[in-house]
Backbone atoms as SQL, in Angstrom:
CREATE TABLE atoms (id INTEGER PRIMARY KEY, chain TEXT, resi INTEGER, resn TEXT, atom TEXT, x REAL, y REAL, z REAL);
INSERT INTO atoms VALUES
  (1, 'A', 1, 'UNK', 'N', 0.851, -1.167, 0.000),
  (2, 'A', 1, 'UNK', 'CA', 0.000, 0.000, 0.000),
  (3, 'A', 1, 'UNK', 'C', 0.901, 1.234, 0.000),
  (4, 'A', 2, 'UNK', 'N', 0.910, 1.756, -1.475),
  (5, 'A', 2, 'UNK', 'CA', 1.568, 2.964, -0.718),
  (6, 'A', 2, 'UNK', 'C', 1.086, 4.802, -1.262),
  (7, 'A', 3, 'UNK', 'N', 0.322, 4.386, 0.157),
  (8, 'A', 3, 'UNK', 'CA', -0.083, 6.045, 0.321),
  (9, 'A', 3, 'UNK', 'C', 0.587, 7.186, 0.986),
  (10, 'A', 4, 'UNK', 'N', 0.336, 8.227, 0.923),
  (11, 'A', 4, 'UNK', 'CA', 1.129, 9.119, 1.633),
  (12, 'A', 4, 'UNK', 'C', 0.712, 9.435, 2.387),
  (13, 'A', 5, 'UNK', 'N', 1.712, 10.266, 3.771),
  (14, 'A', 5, 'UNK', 'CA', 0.778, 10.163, 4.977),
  (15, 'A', 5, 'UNK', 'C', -0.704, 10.980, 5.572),
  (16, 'A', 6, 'UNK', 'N', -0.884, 11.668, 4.672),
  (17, 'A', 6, 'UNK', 'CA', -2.376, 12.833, 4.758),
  (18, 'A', 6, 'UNK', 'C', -3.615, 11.787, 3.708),
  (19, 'A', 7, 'UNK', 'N', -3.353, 10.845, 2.701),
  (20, 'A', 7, 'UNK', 'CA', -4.677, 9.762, 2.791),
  (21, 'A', 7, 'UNK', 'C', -4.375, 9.170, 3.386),
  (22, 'A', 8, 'UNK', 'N', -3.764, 7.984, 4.302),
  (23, 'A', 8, 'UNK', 'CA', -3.630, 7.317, 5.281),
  (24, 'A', 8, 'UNK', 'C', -4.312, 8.029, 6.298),
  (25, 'A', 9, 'UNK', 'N', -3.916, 9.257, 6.997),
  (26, 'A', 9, 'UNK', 'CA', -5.196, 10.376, 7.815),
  (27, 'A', 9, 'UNK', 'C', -6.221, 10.333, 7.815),
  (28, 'A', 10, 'UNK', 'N', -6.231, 10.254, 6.635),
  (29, 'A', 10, 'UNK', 'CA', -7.833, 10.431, 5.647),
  (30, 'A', 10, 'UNK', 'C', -8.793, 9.365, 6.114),
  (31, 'A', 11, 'UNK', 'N', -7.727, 8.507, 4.997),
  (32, 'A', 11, 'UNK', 'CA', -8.867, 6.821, 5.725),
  (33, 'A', 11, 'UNK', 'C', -8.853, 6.515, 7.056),
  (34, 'A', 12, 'UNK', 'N', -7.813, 6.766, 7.838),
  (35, 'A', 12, 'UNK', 'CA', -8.288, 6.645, 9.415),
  (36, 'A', 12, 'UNK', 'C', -9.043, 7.179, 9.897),
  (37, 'A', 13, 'UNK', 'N', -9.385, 8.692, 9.584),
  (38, 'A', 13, 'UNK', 'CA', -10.462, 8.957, 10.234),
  (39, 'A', 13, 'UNK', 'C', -11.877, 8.809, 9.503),
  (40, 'A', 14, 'UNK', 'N', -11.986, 8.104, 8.386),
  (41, 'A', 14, 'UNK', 'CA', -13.082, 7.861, 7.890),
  (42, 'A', 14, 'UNK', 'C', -13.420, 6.627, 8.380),
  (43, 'A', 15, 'UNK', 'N', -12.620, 5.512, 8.645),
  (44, 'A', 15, 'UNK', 'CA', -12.806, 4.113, 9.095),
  (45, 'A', 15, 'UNK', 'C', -12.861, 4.135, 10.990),
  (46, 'A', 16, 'UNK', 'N', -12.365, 5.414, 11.506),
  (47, 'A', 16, 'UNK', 'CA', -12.760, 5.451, 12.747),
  (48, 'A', 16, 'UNK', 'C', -14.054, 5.801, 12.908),
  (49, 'A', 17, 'UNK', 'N', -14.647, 7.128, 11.914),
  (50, 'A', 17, 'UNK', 'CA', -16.094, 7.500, 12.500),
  (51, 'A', 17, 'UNK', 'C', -16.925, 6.158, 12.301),
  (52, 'A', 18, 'UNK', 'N', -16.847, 5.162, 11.182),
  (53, 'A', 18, 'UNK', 'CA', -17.768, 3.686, 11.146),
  (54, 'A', 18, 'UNK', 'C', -17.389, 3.472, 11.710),
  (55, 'A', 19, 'UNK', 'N', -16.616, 2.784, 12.730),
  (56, 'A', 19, 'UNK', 'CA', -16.174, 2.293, 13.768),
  (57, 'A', 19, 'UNK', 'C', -16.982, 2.911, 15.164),
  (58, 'A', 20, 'UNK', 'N', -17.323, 4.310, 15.040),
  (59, 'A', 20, 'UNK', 'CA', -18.103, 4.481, 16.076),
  (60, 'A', 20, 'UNK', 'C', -19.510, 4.267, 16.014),
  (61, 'A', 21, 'UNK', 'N', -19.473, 4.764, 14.608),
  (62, 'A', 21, 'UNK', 'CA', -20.890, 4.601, 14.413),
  (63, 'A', 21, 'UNK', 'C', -21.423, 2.701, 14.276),
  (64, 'A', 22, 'UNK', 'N', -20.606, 2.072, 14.100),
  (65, 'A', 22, 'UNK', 'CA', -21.437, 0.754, 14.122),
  (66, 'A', 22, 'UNK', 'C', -21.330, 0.125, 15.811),
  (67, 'A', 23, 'UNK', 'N', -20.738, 1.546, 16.605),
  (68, 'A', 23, 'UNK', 'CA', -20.743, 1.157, 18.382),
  (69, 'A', 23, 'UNK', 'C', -22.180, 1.431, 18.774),
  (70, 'A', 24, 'UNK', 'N', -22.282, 2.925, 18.441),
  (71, 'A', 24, 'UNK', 'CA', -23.758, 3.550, 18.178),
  (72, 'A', 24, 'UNK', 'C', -24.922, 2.568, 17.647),
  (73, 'A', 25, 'UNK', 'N', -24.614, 1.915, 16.656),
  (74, 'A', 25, 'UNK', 'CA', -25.470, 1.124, 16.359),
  (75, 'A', 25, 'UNK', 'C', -25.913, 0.027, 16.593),
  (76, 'A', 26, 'UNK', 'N', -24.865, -0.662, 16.875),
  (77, 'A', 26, 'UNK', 'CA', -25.030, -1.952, 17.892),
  (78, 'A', 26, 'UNK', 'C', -26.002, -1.278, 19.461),
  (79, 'A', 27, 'UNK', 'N', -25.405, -0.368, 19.990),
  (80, 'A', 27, 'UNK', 'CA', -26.071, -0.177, 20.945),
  (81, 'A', 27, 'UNK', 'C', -27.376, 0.058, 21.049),
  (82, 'A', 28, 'UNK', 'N', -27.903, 1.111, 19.916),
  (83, 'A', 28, 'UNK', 'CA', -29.300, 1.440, 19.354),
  (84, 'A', 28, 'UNK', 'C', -29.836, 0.137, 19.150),
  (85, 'A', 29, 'UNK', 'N', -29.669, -0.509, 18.742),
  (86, 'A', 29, 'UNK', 'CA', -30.382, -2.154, 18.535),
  (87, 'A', 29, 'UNK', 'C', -30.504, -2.840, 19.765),
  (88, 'A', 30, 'UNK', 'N', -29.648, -2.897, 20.741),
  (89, 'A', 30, 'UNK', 'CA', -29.769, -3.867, 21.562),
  (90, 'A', 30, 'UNK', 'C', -30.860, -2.896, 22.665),
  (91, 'A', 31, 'UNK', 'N', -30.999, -1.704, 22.931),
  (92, 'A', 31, 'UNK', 'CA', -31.416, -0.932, 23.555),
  (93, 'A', 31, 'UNK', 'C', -33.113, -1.278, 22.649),
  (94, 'A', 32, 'UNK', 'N', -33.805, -1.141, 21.882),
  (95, 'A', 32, 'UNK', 'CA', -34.858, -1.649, 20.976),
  (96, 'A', 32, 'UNK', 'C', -35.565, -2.806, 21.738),
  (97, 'A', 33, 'UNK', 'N', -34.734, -3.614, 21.756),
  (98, 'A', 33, 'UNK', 'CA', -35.138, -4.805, 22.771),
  (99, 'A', 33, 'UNK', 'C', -35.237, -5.584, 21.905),
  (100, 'A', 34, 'UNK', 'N', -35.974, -5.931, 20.860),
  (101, 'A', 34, 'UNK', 'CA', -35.906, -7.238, 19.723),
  (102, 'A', 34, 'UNK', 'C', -34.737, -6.794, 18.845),
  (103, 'A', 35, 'UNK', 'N', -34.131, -7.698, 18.176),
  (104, 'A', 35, 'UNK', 'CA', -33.258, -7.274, 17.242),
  (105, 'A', 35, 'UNK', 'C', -32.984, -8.515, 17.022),
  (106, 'A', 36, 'UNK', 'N', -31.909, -8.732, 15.608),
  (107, 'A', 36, 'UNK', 'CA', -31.879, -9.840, 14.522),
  (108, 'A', 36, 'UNK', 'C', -30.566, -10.326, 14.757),
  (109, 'A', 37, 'UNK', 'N', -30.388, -11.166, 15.928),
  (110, 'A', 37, 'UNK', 'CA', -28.921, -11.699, 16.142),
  (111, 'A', 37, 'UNK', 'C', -27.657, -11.779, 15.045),
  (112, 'A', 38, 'UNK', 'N', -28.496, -12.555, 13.503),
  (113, 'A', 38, 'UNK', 'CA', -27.407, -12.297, 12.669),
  (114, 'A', 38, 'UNK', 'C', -27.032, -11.075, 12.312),
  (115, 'A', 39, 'UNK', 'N', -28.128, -9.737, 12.129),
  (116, 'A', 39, 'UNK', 'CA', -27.416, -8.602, 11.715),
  (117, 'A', 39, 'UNK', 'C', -26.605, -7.685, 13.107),
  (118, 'A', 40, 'UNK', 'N', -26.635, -8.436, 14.137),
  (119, 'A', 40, 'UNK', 'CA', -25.497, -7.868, 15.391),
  (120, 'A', 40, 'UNK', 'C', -24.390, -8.314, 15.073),
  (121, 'A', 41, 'UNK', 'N', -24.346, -9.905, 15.136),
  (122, 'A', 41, 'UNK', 'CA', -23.209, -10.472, 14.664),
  (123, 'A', 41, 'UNK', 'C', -22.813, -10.305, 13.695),
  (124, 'A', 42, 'UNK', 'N', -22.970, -9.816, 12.008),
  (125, 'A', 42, 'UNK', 'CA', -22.459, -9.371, 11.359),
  (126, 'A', 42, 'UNK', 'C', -21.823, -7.579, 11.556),
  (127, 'A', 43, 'UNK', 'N', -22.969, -7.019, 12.261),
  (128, 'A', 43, 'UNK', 'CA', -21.703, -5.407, 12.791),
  (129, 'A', 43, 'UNK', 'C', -20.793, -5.879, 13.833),
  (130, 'A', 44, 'UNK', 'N', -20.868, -6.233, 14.801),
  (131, 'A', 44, 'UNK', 'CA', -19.730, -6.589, 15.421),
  (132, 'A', 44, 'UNK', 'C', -18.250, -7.424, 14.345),
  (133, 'A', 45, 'UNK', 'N', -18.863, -8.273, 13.520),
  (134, 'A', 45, 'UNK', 'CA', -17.475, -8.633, 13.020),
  (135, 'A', 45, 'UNK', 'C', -17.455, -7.512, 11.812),
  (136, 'A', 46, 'UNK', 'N', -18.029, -6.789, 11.437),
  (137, 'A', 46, 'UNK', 'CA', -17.348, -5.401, 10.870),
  (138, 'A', 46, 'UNK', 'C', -16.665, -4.418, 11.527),
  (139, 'A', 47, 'UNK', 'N', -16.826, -4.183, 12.884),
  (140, 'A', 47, 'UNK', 'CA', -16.250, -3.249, 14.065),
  (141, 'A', 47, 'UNK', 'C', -15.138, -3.806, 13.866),
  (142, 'A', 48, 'UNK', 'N', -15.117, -5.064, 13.873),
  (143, 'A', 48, 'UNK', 'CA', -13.690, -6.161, 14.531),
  (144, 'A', 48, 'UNK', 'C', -12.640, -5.608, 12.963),
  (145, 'A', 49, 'UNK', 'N', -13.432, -5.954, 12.073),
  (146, 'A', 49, 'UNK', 'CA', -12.691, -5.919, 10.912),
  (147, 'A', 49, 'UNK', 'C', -11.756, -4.296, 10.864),
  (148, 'A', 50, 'UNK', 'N', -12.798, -3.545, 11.273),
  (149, 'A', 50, 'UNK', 'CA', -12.370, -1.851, 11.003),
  (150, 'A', 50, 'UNK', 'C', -11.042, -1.825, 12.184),
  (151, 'A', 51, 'UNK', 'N', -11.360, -2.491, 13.414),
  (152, 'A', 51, 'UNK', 'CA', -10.321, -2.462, 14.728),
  (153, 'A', 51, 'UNK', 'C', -9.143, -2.655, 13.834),
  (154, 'A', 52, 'UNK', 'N', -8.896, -3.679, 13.492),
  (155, 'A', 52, 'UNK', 'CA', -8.016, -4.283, 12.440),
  (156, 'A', 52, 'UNK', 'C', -6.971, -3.175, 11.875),
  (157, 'A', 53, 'UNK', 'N', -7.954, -3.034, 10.915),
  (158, 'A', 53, 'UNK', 'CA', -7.514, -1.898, 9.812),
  (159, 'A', 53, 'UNK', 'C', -7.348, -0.095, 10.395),
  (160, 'A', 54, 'UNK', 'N', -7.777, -0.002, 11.722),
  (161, 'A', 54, 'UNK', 'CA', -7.591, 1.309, 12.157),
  (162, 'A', 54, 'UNK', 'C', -6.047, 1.101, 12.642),
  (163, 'A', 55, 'UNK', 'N', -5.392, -0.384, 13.045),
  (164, 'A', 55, 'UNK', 'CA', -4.552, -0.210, 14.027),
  (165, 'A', 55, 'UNK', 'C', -3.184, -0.363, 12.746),
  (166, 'A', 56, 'UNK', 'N', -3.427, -1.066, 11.723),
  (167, 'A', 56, 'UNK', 'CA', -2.763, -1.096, 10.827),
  (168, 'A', 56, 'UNK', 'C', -2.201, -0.051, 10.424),
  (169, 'A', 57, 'UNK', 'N', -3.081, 1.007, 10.027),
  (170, 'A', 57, 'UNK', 'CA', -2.855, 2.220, 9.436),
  (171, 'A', 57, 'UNK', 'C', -2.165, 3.293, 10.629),
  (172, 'A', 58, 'UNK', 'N', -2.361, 3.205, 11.813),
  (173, 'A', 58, 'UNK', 'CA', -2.186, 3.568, 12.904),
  (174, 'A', 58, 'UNK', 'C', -0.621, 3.510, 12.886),
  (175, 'A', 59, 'UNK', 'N', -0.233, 2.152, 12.442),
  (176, 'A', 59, 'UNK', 'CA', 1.292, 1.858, 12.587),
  (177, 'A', 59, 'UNK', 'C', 1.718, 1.890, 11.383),
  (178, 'A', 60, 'UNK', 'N', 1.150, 2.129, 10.866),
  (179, 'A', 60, 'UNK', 'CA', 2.301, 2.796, 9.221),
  (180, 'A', 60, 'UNK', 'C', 2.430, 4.495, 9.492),
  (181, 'A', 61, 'UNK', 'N', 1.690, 4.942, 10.613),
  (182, 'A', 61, 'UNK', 'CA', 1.612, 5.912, 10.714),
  (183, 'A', 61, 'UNK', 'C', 3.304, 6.043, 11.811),
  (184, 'A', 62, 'UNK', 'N', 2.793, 5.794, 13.138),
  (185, 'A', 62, 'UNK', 'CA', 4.204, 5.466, 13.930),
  (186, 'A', 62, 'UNK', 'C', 4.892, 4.445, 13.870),
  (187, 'A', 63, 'UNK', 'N', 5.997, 3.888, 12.922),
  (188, 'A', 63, 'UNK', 'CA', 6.627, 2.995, 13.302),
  (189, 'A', 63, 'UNK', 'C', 7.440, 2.990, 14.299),
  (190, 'A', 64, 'UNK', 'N', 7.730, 1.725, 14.464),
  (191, 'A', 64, 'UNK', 'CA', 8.465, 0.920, 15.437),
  (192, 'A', 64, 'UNK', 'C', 9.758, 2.072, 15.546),
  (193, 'A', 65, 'UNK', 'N', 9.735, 2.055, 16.995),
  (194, 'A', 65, 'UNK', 'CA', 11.439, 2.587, 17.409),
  (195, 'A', 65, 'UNK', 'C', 12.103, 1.632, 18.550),
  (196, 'A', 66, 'UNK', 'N', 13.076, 0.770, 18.368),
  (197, 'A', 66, 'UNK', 'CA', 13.694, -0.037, 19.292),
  (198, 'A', 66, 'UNK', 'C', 15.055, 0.789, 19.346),
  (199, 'A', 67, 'UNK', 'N', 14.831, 1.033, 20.721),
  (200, 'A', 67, 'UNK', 'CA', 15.895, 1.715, 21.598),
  (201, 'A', 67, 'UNK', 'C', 17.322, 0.922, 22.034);
């Protein structure tokens, strides 16, 4: 992947606001009281997926410094 570091910015903070917003949303559902187990379990493993990819980009952002 090679982006430079202001889209890498970019997509992090675009893949963080879904990331909140499918927190928001999970919560809005379970708060409802009925809701459709598979479509929880499918946002949660999209959260999981975005966790992923926020922390990725996160560390192309700071790499590693061994002292």
């Amino acid at each position: 992947m090679d982006l430079d570091e202001d889209a890498i910015r970019e997509h992090l903070a675009t893949i963080t606001q879904e990331h909140r917003d499918l927190d928001g949303a999970i919560e809005a559902v379970h708060q409802a009281g009925t809701f459709d187990l598979l479509q929880v379990q499918r946002m949660k493993k999209r959260k999981l997926l975005l966790k992923d990819e926020i922390e990725k980009l996160h560390n192309m952002l700071v790499p590693d410094i061994i002292a």
